[in-house]
C-alpha positions in Angstrom: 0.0 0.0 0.0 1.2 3.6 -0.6 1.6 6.1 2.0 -2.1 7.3 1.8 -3.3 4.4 2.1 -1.6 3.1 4.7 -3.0 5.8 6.9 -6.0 4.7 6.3 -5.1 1.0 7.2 -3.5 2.4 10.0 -0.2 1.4 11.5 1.9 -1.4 10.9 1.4 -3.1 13.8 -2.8 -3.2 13.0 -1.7 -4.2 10.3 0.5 -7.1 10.3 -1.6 -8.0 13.4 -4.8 -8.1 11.0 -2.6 -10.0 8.1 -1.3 -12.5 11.1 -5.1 -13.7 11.9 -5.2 -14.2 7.9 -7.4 -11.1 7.3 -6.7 -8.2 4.8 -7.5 -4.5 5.7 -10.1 -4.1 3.7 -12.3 -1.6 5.6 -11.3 2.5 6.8 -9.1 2.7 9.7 -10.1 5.8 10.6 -11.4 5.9 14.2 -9.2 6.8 17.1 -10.0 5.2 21.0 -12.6 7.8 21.4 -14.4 6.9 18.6 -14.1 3.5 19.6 -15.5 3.8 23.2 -17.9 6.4 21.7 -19.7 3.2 19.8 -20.7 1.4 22.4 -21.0 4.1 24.7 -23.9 5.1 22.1 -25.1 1.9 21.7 -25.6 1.4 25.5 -27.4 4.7 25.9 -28.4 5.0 29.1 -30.6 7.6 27.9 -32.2 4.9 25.5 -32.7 1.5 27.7 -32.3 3.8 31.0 -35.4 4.6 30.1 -37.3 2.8 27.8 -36.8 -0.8 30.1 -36.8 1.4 33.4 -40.6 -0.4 34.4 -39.2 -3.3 34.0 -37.5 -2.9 37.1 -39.6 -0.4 39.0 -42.9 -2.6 38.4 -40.9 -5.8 39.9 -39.9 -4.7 43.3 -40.1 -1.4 43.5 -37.5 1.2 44.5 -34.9 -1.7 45.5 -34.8 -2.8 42.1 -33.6 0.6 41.2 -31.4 1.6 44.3 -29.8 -2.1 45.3 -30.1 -4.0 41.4 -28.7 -1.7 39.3 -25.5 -1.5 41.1 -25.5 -5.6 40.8 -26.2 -5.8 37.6 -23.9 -3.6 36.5 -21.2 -5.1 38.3 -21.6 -8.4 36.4 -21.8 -6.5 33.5 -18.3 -4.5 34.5 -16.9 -8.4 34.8 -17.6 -9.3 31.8 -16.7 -6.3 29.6 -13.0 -7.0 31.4 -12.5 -10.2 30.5 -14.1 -9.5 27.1 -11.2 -6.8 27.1 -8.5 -9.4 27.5 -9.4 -11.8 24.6 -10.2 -8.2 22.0 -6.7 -7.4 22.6 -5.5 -10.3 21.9 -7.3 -10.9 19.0 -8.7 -7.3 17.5 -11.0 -8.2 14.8 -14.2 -7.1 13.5 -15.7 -10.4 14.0 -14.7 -10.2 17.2 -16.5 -13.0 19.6 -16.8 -15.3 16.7 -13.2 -15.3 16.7 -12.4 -15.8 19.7 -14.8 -18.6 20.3 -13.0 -19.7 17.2 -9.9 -19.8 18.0 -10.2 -20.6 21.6 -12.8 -23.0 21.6 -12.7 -24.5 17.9 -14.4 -23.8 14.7 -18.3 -25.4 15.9 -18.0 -23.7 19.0 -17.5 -20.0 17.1 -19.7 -21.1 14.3 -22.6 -21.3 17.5 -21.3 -17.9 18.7 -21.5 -15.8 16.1 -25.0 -17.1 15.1 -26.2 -16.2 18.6 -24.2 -13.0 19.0 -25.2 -11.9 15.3 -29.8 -12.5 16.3 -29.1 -11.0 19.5 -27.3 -7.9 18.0 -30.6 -7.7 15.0 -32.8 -8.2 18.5 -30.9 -4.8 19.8 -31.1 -2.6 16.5 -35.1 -3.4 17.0 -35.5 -3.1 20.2 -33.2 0.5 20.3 -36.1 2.0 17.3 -38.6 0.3 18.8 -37.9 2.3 21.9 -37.0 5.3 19.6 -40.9 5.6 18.5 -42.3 4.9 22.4 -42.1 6.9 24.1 -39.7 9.4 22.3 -41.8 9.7 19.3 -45.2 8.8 20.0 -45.3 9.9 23.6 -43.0 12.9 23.5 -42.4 14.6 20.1 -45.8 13.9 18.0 -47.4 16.0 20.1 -45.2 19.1 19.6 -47.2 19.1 16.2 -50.2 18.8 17.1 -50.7 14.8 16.6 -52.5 12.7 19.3 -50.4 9.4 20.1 -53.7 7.8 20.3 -54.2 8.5 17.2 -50.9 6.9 15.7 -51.5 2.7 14.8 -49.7 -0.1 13.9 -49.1 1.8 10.1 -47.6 4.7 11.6 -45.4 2.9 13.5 -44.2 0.2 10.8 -43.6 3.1 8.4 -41.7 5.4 11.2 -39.7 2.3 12.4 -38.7 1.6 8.7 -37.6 4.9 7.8 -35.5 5.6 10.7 -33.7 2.1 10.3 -33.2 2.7 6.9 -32.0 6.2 7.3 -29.3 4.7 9.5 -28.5 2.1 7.0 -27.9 5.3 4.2 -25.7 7.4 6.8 -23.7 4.0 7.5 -23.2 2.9 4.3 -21.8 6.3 3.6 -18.6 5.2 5.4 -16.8 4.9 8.8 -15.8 8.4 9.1 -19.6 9.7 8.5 -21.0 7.5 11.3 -18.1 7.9 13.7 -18.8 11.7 13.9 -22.2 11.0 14.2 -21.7 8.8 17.3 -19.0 10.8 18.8 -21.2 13.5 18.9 -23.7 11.1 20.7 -20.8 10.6 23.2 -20.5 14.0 24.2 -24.0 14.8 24.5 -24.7 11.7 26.3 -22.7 13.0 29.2 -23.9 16.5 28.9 -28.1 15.8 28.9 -28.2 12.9 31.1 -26.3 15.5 33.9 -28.9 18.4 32.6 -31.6 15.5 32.9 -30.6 14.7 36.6 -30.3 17.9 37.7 -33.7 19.7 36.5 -35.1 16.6 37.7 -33.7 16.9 40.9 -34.1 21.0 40.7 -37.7 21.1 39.6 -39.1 18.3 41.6 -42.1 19.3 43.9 -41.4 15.8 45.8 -39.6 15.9 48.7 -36.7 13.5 47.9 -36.5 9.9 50.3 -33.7 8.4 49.7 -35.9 5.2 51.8 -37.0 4.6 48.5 -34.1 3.7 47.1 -33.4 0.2 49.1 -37.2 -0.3 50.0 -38.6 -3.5 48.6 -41.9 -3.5 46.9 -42.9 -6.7 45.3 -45.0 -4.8 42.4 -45.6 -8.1 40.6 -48.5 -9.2 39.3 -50.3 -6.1 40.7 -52.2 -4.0 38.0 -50.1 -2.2 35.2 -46.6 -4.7 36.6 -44.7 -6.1 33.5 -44.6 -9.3 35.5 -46.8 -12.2 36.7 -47.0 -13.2 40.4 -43.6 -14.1 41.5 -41.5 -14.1 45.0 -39.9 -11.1 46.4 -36.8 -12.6 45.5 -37.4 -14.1 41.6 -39.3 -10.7 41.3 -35.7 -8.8 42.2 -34.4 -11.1 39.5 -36.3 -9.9 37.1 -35.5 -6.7 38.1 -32.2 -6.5 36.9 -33.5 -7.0 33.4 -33.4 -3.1 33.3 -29.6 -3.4 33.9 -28.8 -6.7 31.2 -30.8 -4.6 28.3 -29.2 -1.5 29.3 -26.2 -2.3 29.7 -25.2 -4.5 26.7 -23.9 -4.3 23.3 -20.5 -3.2 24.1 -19.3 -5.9 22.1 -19.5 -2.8 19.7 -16.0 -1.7 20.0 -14.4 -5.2 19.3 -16.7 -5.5 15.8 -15.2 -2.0 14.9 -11.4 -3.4 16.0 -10.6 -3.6 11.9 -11.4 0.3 11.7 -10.0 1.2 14.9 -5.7 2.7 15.5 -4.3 1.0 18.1 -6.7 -1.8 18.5 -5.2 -3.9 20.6 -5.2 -1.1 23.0 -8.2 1.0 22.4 -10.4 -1.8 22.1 -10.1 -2.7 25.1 -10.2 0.7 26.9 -13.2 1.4 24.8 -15.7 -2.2 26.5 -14.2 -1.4 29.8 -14.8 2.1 29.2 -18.2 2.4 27.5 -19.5 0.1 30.5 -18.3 2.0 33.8 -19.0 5.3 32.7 -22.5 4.2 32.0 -22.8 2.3 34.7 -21.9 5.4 37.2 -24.2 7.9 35.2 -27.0 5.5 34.5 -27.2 4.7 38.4 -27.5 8.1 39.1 -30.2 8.9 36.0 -32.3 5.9 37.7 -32.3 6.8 41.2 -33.5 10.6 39.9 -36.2 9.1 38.3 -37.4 7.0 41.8 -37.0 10.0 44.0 -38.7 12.6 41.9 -41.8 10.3 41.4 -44.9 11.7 43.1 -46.1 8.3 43.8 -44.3 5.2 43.2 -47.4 3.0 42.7 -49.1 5.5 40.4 -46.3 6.1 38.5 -45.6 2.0 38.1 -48.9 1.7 36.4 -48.1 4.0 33.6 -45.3 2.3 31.6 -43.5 4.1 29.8 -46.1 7.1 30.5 -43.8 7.7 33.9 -41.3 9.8 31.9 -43.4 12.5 30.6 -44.9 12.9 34.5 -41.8 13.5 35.8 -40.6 15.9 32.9 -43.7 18.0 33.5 -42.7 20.4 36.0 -39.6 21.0 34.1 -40.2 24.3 32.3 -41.9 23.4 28.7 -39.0 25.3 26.8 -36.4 23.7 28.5 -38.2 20.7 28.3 -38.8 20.6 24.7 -34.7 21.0 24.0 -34.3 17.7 26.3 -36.5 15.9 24.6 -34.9 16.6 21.0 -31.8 15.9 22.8 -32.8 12.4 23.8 -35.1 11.4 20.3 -31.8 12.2 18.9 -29.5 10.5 21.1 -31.9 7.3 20.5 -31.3 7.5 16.7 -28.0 7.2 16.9 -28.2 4.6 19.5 -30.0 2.6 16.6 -26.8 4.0 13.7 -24.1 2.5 16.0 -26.1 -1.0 16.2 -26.0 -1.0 12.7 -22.4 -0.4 12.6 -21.5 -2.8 15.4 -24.0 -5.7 13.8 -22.9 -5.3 9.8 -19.5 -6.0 10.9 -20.0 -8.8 12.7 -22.4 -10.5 9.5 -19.3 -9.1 7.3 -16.8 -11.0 9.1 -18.7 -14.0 10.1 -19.5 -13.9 6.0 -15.6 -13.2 5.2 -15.4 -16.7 6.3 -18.4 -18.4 4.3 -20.3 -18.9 7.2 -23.3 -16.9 6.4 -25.6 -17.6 3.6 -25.4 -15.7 0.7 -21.7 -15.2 2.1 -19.8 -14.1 -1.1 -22.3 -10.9 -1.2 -22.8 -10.3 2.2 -18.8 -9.9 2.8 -18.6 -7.4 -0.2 -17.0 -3.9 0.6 -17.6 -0.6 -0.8 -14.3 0.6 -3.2 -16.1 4.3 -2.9 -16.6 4.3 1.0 -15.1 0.8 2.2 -18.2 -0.1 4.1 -19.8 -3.7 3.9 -22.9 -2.0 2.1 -24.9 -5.4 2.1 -24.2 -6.7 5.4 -25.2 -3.0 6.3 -28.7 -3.2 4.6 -29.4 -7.2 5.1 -29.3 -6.0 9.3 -31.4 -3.4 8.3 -34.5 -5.1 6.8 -34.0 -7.7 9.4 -34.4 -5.6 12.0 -37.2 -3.7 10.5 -39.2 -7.3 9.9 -38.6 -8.1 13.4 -40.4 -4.8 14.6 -43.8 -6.0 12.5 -44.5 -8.2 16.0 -47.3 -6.8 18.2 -45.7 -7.0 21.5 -42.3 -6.5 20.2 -40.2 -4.2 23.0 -40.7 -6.6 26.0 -39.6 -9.8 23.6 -37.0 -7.9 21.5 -35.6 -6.3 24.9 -35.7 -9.6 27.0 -34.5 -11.3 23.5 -31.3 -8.9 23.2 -30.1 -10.0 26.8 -30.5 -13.2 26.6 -28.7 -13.7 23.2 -26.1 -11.4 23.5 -25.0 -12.5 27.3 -25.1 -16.4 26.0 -22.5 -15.3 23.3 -20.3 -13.0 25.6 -20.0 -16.3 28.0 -19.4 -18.7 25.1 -15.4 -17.3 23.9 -15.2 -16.2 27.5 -15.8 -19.6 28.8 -13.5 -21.1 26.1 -10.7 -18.8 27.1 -10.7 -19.7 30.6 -10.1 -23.4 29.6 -7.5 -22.5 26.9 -5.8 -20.1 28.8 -1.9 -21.6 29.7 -2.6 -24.0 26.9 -3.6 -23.4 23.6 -3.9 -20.0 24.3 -0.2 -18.3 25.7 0.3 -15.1 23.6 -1.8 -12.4 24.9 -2.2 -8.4 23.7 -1.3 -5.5 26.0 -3.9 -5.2 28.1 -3.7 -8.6 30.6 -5.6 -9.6 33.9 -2.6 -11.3 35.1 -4.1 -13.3 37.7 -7.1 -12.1 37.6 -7.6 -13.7 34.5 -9.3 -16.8 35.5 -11.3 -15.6 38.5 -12.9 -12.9 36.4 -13.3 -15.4 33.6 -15.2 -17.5 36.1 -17.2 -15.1 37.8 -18.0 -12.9 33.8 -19.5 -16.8 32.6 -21.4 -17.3 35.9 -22.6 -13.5 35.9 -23.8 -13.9 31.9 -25.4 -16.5 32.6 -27.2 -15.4 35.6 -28.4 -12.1 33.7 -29.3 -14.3 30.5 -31.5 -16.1 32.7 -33.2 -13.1 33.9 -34.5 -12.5 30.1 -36.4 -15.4 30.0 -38.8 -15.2 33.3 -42.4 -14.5 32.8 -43.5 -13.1 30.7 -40.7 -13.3 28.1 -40.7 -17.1 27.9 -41.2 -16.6 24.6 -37.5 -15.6 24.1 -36.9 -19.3 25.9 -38.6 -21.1 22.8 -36.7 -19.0 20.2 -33.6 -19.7 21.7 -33.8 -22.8 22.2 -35.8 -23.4 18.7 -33.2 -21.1 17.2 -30.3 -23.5 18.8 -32.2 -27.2 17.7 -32.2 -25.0 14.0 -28.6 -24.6 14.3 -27.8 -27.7 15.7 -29.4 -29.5 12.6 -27.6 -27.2 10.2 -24.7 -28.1 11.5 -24.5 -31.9 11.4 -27.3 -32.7 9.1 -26.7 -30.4 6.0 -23.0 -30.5 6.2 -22.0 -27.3 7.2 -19.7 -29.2 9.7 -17.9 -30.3 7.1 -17.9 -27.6 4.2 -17.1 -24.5 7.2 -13.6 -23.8 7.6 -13.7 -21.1 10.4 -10.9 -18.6 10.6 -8.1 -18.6 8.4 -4.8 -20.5 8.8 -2.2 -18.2 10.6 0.1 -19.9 8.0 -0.9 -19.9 5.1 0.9 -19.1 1.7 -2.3 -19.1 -0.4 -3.8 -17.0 2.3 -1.3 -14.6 2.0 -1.4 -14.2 -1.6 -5.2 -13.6 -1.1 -4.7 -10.9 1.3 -1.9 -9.4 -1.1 -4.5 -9.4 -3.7 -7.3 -8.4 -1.6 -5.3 -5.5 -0.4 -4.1 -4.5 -3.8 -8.2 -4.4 -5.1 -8.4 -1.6 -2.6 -5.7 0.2 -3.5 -7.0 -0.1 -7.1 -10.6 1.3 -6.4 -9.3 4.0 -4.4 
């Protein structure tokens, strides 16, 4: 590659990192570590899942869930992103965990992973619009002109849900350096209107503030208006922390962005650890706002998603107009980086043939070196998955449960290789840590997995484990076993004369 293009593939140690995993530098390298953290620092949006999944946890028990189960949650959370850190800089690719449950755990084992990692990041693109409509849309902006959510159907919401996604699609197809403005922006102005938020919430509030309510336990289930059925206290505190394993997910962001990333071995990893702790710490305080500023917890857990605009009403109607463009736009971009994040993991998991349709799903613009139809295949997936009736409680539940199953799958996998097959680590280690947090990241997925399929989201329990039979039938009875390679050999002469070439295609378009 020349000189300009080079900077575009970024340094030589990306690079002959990249070329070492067999891969060529085919996509933009043009995002620094903010950029990087600022994609799943998007995607996360507290200001999206914060709120759109917050009765989730108030109408299961009550203030506790808020006060005592976000903290947990987003501790197990915190676990895993660390360890997930660990094996991304080792191995910083755009497929990210379908390599590493690849190359840890062997080419079935990250054929399983991506598949699960790749429907649970579709669920999260659906679920994030889904959430963009109502409340932002329906419940907040339409009436600004004059339009009566009551008056908005199924129609209005299919055609807003598909214009939005495919918007997205447009602005990332466009190119890496389009979209990572975009979401950098959303970085900043995540920090600055969730701290606005908090404290007009706190400024404006009528309700005398007890902070009782915070680590009082209210078992809301089953009672009128509760998203849940009859349960215990403590399976209803469970269920709880659902707010917490939708929220707080899809971090994986910054390792499917590793190919368009300088430095990725080390900016990777600062960007999942990163993107999680920060919104861990501001979402905890967002949440708790919300609980103490509630006139009524009871009242205000029988109105859904209708709790927001209560507590935004004594905020002055100017003031609160700007937040509320704020946030509508903050959610859209929520939904642009999960269509970054997902098209690059169906381009690399297609790179490999293991996708159908694989040979034009892992094509590449020449013009803006964007996987254009992995971008727009997420796209119309997500949008079909929206056409369900009751789709934000499954495709929120759904998004948990599939995307914590495939964060514990490599993770599980490098605890076993680790010392063995698995010696040669990136910069950023655990050192002893390792295992223990390993351990405790599998345990803690699969604790907050299990969480997305109580009542009433059992539903996600028969897709998955539908979904799983599907694969599991694919695998051994149509011969995919057989005719899927995985990765590519780390020593390969014919792969390295493909990369030569794919390289020199590039440099030829450009």
């Amino acid at each position: 590659m020349d000189a300009k293009h080079q900077s575009e593939a970024g340094n030589d140690s990306d690079l002959s990192l990249l070329h070492k995993m067999g891969y060529a530098q085919e996509l933009s390298r043009r995002m620094n570590g903010f950029s990087n953290f600022a994609v799943s620092f998007s995607i996360i949006c507290i200001l999206s899942g914060g709120i759109t999944a917050f009765q989730l946890a108030l109408s299961a028990a009550g203030g506790a869930s808020i006060g005592l189960g976000w903290p947990l949650g987003a501790l197990f959370a915190l676990i895993v992103a660390v360890s997930m850190a660990q094996i991304a800089s080792a191995f910083p690719t755009a497929g990210g965990l379908y390599h590493w449950g690849s190359i840890l755990g062997g080419k079935s084992w990250g054929w399983l992973t991506a598949w699960l990692n790749l429907i649970g990041l579709i669920f999260v693109i659906s679920a994030i619009n889904f959430g963009t409509y109502d409340p932002f849309f329906k419940t907040l902006i339409a009436p600004m002109f004059g339009v009566n959510p009551d008056s908005l159907t199924w129609w209005h919401q299919t055609a807003f849900l598909a214009i939005i996604t495919c918007s997205q699609a447009v602005l990332n197809q466009r190119g890496i350096r389009i979209a990572s403005k975009i979401t950098d922006l959303s970085g900043y102005l995540i920090f600055i209107v969730t701290i606005v938020l908090i404290g007009a919430l706190l400024y404006y509030s009528p309700v005398p503030f007890d902070l009782h309510r915070l680590f009082t336990f209210t078992n809301f289930s089953g009672a009128d208006g509760s998203a849940w059925p009859k349960q215990t206290l403590p399976l209803a505190f469970l269920s709880g922390l659902l707010l917490v394993t939708y929220t707080i997910t899809g971090f994986d962001a910054s390792a499917h962005t590793s190919e368009e990333t300088h430095d990725a071995a080390r900016n990777v990893p600062k960007g999942i650890i990163g993107s999680v702790f920060w919104s861990a710490v501001f979402g905890y305080v967002m949440v708790c706002s919300f609980v103490l500023v509630m006139p009524d917890l009871t009242a205000a857990m029988k109105q859904g998603t209708g709790f927001f605009e209560t507590i935004l009403a004594p905020i002055p109607a100017g003031f609160r107009v700007c937040l509320e463009l704020a946030m509508f736009f903050i959610n859209y971009v929520c939904g642009l980086a999960a269509i970054m994040s997902t098209s690059r993991m169906m381009y690399a998991f297609a790179r490999d043939g293991g996708l159908p349709g694989s040979k034009f799903l892992r094509r590449v613009s020449p013009t803006h070196r964007s996987p254009g139809p992995a971008i727009w295949t997420c796209a119309i997936l997500a949008i079909v998955i929206t056409l369900y009736g009751d789709a934000f409680s499954v495709l929120s539940a759904g998004s948990a449960v599939f995307l914590y199953i495939s964060y514990a799958m490599p993770l599980a996998s490098g605890m076993r290789a680790e010392g063995h097959s698995w010696t040669e680590k990136g910069p950023f280690q655990l050192g002893v840590w390792s295992k223990p947090c390993a351990l405790l990241a599998t345990i803690g997925a699969c604790v907050l997995a299990y969480v997305g399929i109580q009542p009433p989201n059992e539903k996600v329990l028969y897709v998955l484990i539908g979904f799983v039979v599907a694969l599991l039938v694919i695998w051994y009875g149509f011969g995919v076993r057989k005719s899927f390679a995985g990765p590519p050999s780390m020593k390969s002469d014919a792969n390295d004369a493909r990369i030569r070439e794919l390289e020199a295609d590039v440099d030829r378009a450009v």
